[in-house]
N, C-alpha and C positions, 0 to 999 in steps of 0.2 A: 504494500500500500504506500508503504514511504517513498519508492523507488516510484513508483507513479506519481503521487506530486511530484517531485522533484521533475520528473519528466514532461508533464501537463504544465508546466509553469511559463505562461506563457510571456517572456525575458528572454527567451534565448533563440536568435535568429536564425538561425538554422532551421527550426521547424517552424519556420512562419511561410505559409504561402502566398505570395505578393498577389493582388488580384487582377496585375496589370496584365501579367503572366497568363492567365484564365480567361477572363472576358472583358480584353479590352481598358483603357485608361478607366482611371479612378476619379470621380466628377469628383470637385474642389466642397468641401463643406458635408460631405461625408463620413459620418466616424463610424472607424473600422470596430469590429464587434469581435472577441476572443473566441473561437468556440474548437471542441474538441471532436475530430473527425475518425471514426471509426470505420475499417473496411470492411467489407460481405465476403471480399474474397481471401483474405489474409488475417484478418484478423489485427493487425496493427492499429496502433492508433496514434495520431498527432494534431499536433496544434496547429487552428488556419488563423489568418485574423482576414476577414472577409465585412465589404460593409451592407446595408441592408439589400439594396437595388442586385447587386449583384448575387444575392442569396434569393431573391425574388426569382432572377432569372435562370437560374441554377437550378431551383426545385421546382418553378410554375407553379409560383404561389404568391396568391393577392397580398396586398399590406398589409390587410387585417387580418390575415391567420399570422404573419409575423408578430403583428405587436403584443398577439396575447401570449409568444415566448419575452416579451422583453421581461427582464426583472425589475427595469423601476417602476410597473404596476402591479396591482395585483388584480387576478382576473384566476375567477372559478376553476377547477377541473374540466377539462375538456379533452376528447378525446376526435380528432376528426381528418376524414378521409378524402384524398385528393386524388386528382389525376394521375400525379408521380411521385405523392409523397404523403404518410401518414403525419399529422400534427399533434403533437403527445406534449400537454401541459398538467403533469400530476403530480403534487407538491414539490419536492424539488426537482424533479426529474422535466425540464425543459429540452426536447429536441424535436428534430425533423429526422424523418425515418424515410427513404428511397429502399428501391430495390439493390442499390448497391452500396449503399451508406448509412449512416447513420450522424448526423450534425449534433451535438449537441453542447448546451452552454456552458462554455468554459468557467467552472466553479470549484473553489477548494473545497466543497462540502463532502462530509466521508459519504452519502449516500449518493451524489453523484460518482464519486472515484469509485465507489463498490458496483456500481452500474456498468461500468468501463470494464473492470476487471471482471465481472459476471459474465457479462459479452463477449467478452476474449475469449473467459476457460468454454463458453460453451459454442463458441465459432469453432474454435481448435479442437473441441472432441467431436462436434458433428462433420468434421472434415473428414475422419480416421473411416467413419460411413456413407461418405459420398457414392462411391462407385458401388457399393452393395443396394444402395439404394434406385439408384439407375435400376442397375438388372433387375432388380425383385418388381419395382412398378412397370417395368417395359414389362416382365412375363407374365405381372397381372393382368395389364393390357391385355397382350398374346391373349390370355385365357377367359378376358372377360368376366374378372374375378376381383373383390375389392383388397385393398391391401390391407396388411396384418393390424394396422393400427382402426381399420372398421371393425376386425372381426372381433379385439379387443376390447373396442367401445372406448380407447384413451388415446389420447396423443401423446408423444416423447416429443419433447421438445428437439431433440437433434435431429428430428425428419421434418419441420417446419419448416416454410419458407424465412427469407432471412427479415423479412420485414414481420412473419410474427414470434419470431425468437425474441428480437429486438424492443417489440411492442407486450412481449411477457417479460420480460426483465424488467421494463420500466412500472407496468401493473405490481410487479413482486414488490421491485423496490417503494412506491407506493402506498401499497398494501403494509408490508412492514414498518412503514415508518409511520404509518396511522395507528396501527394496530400496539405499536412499542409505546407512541405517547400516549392510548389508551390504558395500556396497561400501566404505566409509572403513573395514571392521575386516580386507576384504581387505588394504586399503593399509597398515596398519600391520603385518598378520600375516607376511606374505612375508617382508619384511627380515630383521623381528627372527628368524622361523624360523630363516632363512639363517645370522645371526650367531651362534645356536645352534649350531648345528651345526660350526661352524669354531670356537666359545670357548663351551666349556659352563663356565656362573658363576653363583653364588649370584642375581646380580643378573638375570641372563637367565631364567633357570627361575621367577622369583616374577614378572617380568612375562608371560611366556608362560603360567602358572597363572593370572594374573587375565583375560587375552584368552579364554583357554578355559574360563573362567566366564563372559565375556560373549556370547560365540557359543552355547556353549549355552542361555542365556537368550534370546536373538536368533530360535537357530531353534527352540524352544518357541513362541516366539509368532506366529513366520511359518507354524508348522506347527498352529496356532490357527484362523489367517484361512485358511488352505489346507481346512482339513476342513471350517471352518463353509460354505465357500462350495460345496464338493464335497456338503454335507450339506442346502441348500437345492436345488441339482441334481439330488439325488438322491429329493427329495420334490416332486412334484408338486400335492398337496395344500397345502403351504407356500408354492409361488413363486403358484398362484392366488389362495394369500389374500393377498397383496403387492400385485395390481392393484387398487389403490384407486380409482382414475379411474373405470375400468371399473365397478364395485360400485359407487361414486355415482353413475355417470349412471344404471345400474339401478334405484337406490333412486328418484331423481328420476320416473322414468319410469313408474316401479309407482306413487308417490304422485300425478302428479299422471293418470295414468292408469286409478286406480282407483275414480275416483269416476264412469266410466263405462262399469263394467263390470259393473253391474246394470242398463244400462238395456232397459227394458220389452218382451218381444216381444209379437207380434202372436198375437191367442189362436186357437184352432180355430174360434171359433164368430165370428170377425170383430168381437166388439166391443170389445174393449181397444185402446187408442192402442200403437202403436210406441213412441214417448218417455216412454210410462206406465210404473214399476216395478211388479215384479210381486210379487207381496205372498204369503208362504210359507205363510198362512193362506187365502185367499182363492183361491191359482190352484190349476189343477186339478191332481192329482199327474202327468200326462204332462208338463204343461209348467215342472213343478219337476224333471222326469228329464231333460227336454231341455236345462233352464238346468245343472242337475250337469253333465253328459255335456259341454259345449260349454267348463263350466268347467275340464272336467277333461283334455280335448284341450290346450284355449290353455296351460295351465301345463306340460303333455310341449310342446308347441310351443318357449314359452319357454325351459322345460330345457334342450332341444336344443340350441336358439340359442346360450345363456350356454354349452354345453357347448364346443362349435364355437371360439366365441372365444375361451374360457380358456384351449382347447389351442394355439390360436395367439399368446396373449398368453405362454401359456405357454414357447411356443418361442422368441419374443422376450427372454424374459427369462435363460431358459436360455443365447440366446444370447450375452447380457452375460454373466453370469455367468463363462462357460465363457472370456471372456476374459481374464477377472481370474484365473482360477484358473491360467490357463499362465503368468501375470505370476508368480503366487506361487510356482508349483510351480519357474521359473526361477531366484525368489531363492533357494526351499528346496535346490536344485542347488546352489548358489552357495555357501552354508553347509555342505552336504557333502562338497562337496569341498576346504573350508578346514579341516573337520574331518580328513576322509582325509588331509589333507599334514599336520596336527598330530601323526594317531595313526603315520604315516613318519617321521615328524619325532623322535617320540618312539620308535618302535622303533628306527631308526639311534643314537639316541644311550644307549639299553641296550645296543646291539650293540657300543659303543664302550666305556661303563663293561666289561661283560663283558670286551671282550678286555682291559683296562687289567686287568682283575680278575684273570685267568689269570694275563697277565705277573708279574704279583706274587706268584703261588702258585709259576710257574718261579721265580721268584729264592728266592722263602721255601726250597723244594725242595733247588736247588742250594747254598744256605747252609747248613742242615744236613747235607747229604752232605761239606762242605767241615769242617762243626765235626764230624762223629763222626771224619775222617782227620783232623785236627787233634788231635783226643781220644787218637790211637794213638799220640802221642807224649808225653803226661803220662801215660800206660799204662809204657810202657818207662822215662820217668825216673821213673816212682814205686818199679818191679821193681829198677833201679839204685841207687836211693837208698834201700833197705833196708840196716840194719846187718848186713850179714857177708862172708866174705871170701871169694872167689875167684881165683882165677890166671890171670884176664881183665883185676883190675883191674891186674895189676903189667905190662901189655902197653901199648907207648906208642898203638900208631896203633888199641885197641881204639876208644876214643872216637870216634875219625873211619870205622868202620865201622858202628859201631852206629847212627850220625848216617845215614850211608849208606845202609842197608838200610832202615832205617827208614821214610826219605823215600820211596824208592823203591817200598815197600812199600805206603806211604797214595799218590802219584800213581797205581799201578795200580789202587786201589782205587777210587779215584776215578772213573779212567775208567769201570772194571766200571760202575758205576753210573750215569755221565751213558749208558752205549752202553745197559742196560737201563731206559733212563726214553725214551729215542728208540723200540728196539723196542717197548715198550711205550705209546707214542705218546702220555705225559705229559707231553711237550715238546717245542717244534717248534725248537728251537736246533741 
């Protein structure tokens, strides 16, 4: 890994490729962009520094699938398929994927450089079965027979084409690196939960507010990569224009195949050569209906063919896909149910403010029923300590009845009122 930074660094000019060299002078007011080029056929990999316009015309790709690799925005998961090139934005993993390349943004991040190295060790083992591979799919052909990885129901990655080897390395890495800071936000969430709930505290509730800003942040974005890949699964039209390989060796096969498909037939009246073209002015119109008609078979022939394989590239890919998507849809599990023990987490300890809250309204309760009996007795010495005379005050033990009755008068009242707050089940005392 060390030895590849050092070599990724992109300082040393030797592995820079001038882009003047490639396509042409370099327009003034252009800045060159670092990025790391990985081959299909070797496996190597080095540093370009290339500027936008020329990476445009390099891959045949609009501005705006570039800009959502730039890094100084930030812009969703995405996953999308072009004429000549896969667009692959999944957390750090920013590249362009060709049938022969692989572009991707020159970054000292170790999940970029594990990416790099991923792609190597498995360019260079699926090398060791290139030619086993030829023969077993030509003698499937021969036999009309599907190949081992149908009858198995699984794909190996070293029989992929190189754009979805390329495009599952990047899913992995991905994958892993949602799945890793899920799992470190598990490991921090539990405890602190836990100690919530045993000591609710200023300090506890402001770091549980900011974990639950970052989970929610977390599965936004796992719930990104989860739809995008469920949403190329779900288009058929999309994962076939993803087979790059396939649509090049096509393209090759039409070009270099088509410059012999006017050649010349043989005329009714036996004088024109076979190897002779036949000239749209000169042949007679049966045998300008015969050349339509023959060209119009071969291209339903072709159709058919490209039709046949798509759908079986298509399943291929489908079936990557649909692997990634139980990785992700596991993490998005993983995330909700750290949500679900947050929203337990935080309804237990409502349930606990609450009863702390009652308790408090019992005592508010019972303290004013204690100050209105309390009250009954600044009542009787305010009646008492009116200026006038009676024949109560010249009685000695008056004082010590009225004290008497009085008391005795606010305890019963008392009770009256805690036994009608129990009936009345305002209080569980």
């Amino acid at each position: 890994m060390e030895d590849l930074k050092e070599r990724l660094l992109p300082t040393k000019p030797a592995a820079v490729i001038n882009p003047r060299d490639v396509l042409g002078l370099k327009k003034h007011g252009q800045g060159l962009r670092s990025w790391i080029r990985v081959d299909a056929a070797t496996g190597e990999s080095q540093v370009i520094e290339v500027d936008k316009f020329t990476m445009m015309r390099r891959c045949d790709l609009p501005a705006r699938d570039l800009r959502l690799l730039d890094p100084l925005f930030v812009y969703p998961s995405t996953i999308l398929g072009r004429e000549k090139a896969i667009v692959v934005n999944l957390e750090q993993i920013r590249c362009i994927i060709t049938s022969d390349e692989v572009l991707l943004l020159n970054s000292l991040d170790n999940y970029v450089l594990r990416y790099v190295v991923e792609l190597q060790r498995r360019l260079k083992a699926a090398g060791d079965g290139d030619v086993w591979q030829s023969e077993s799919s030509d003698f499937s052909r021969r036999k009309g027979g599907r190949s081992f990885r149908g009858v198995f129901g699984c794909i190996s990655p070293d029989y992929l084409p190189f754009e979805f080897k390329a495009l599952e390395v990047a899913l992995e890495a991905a994958c892993t690196f949602l799945d890793t800071q899920a799992v470190e936000l598990e490991i921090e969430a539990y405890p602190l939960l836990d100690e919530l709930t045993s000591k609710i505290s200023t300090s506890n509730l402001e770091r549980v507010r900011r974990l639950k800003s970052r989970l929610v942040a977390l599965t936004r974005r796992v719930q990104k990569v989860r739809d995008e890949i469920e949403q190329l699964m779900d288009d058929d039209g999309d994962m076939a224009e993803m087979y790059l390989t396939e649509k090049k060796r096509k393209m090759e096969s039409l070009f270099y195949g088509g410059d012999q498909s006017l050649v010349g037939h043989r005329s009714t009246d036996g004088i024109q050569s076979i190897s002779a073209p036949i000239s749209p002015v000169t042949s007679p119109p049966n045998v300008r209906r015969l050349d339509r008609n023959l060209s119009l078979a071969r291209s339903r022939l072709e159709s058919a063919k490209s039709s046949e394989s798509a759908a079986e590239n298509i399943d291929e890919l489908e079936m990557l896909l649909e692997a990634y998507f139980v990785v992700t849809d596991s993490t998005l599990n993983k995330l909700t149910s750290l949500k679900e023990y947050i929203d337990d987490t935080e309804d237990f300890i409502n349930i606990q403010l609450d009863n702390v809250r009652n308790q408090l309204i019992q005592f508010e309760l019972l303290l004013t029923t204690a100050t209105f009996v309390v009250a009954i007795f600044g009542i009787v010495a305010g009646i008492f300590g009116m200026n006038f005379e009676i024949s109560l005050f010249d009685s000695q033990s008056a004082f010590k009845w009225v004290i008497a009755i009085t008391g005795i008068s606010g305890a019963i009242l008392f009770c009256s009122f805690v036994w009608f707050f129990k009936y009345k089940r305002l209080m569980t005392l």
